[in-house]
C-alpha positions in Angstrom: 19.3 -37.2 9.1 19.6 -38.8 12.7 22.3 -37.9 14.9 23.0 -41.4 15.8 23.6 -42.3 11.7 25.6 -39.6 11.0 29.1 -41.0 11.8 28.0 -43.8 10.3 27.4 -42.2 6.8 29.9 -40.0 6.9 32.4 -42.9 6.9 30.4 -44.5 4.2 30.8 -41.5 2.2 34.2 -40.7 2.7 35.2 -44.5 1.9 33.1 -44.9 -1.6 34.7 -41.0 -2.2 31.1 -39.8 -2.5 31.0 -41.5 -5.2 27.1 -42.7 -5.6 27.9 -45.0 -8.4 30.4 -47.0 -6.7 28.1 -47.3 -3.7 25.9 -48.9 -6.0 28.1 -50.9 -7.7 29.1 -52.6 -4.1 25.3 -52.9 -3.0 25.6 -50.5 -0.2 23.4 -47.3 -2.1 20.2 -48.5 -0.5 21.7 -48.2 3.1 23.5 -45.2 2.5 20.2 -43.6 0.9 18.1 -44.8 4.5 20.6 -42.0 6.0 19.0 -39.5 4.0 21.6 -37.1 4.0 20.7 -33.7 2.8 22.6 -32.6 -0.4 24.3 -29.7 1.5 25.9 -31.6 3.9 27.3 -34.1 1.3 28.5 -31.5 -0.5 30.6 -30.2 3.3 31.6 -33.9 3.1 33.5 -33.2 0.4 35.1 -30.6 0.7 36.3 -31.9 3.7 37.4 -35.2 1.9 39.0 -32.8 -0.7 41.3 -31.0 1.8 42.1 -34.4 3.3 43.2 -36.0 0.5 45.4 -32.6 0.0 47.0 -32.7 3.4 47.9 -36.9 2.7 49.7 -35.6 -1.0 51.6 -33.1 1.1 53.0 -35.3 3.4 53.3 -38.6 1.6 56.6 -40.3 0.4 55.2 -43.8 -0.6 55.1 -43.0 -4.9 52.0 -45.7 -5.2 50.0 -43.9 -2.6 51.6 -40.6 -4.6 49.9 -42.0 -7.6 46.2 -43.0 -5.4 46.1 -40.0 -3.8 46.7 -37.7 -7.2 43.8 -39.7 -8.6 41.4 -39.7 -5.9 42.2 -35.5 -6.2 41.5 -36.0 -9.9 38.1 -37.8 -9.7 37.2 -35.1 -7.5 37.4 -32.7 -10.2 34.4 -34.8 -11.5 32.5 -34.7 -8.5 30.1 -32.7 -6.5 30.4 -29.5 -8.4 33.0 -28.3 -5.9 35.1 -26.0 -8.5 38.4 -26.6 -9.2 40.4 -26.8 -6.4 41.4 -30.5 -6.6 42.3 -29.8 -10.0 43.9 -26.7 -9.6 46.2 -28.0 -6.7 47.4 -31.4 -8.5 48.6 -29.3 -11.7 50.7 -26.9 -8.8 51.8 -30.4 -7.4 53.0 -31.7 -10.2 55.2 -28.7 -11.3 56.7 -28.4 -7.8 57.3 -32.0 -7.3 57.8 -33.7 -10.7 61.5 -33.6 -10.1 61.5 -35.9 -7.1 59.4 -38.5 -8.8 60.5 -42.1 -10.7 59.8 -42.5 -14.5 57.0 -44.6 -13.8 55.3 -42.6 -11.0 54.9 -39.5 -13.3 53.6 -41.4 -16.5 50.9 -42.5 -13.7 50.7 -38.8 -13.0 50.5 -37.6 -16.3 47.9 -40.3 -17.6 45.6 -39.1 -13.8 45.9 -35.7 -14.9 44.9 -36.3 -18.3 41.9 -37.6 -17.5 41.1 -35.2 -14.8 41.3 -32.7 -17.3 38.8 -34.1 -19.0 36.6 -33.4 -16.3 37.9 -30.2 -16.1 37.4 -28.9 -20.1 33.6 -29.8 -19.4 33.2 -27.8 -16.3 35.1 -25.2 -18.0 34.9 -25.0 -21.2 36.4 -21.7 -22.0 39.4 -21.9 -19.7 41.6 -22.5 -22.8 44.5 -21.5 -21.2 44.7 -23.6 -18.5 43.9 -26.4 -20.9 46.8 -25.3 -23.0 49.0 -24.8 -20.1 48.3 -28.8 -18.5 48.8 -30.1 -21.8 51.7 -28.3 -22.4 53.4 -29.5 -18.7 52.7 -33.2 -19.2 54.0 -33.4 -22.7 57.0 -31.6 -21.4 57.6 -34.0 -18.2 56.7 -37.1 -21.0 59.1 -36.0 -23.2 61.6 -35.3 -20.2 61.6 -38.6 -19.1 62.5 -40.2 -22.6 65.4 -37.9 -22.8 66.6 -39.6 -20.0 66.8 -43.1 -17.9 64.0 -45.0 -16.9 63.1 -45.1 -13.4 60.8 -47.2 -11.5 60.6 -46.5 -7.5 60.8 -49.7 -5.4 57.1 -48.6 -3.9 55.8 -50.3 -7.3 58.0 -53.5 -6.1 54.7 -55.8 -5.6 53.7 -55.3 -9.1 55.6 -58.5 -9.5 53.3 -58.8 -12.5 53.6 -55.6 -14.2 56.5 -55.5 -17.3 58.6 -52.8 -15.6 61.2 -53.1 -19.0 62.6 -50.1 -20.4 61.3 -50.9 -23.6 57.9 -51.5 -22.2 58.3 -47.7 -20.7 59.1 -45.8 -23.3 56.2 -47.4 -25.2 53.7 -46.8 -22.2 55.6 -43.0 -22.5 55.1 -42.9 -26.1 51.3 -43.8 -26.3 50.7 -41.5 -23.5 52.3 -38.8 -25.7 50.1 -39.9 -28.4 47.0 -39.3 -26.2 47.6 -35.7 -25.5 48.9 -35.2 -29.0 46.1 -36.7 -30.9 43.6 -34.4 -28.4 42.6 -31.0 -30.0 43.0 -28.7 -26.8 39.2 -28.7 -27.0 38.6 -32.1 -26.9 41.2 -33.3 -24.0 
């Protein structure tokens, strides 16, 4: 890779999330690919776009972003082979912080974590308990926020289009419930 392309990709990288498909998808892959950056530093790329994205959670307020960031965290756990850090650190997240999130944020959370575990179960497969132990937090948080009033944080307030009812909610809650509960814990 050239010296005088390097800045270049790596902001190409960090803004498609490494994410080769998506580069693709946008028509940029075949000017990334004339950058011809070697494997191992992509992989440094992400793992410093990892621990960014993990310095933003700690320090944002702003639920949507919340609910971005906790995403972009949990399609890491699909990418790059890095481990499980990103996953790892959103489930900690989540327990610490769940109390000073809106109904709505932490269905977002809960759905973003569900499918990060996904991710997660294939990479490892025979980390049952931490499977068990995901599932176990989200249906409890779901379950949690039925028990009590709906919430919605006025960060979502541009969703003009979005049916923020209560009754709308607890069905979004409900299904979401449904998803882990109709998931063995080996097929999350």
């Amino acid at each position: 890779m050239r010296s005088e392309n390097y800045q270049e990709a790596k902001n190409m990288f960090f803004l498609y999330r490494g994410n080769g498909f998506n580069m693709w998808h946008d028509g940029v892959i075949d000017k990334y690919d004339t950058f011809e950056v070697p494997r191992e530093l992509e992989n440094k790329w992400y793992e410093e776009y990892v621990e960014e994205k993990i310095q933003q959670l700690r320090t944002e307020i702003n639920k949507d972003k919340i609910t971005s960031l906790f995403f972009d965290l949990g399609e890491a756990t699909e990418q790059r082979g890095i481990g499980a850090k990103p996953f790892l650190f959103i489930i900690d997240y989540l327990k610490c912080e769940r109390l000073k999130f809106d109904s709505f944020t932490l269905i977002l959370l809960a759905g973003n974590l569900r499918r990060a575990l996904k991710a997660y179960t294939r990479k490892y497969p025979n980390d049952k308990k931490t499977q068990k132990n995901v599932k176990t937090l989200c249906l409890e948080i779901l379950s949690g926020i039925l028990d009590g009033p709906i919430t919605v944080s006025e960060d979502f307030s541009y969703m003009t289009h979005y049916d923020f009812s209560e009754e709308n909610l607890r069905r979004r809650i409900e299904d979401e419930i449904n998803q882990w509960d109709t998931k063995s814990d080996n097929k999350l």
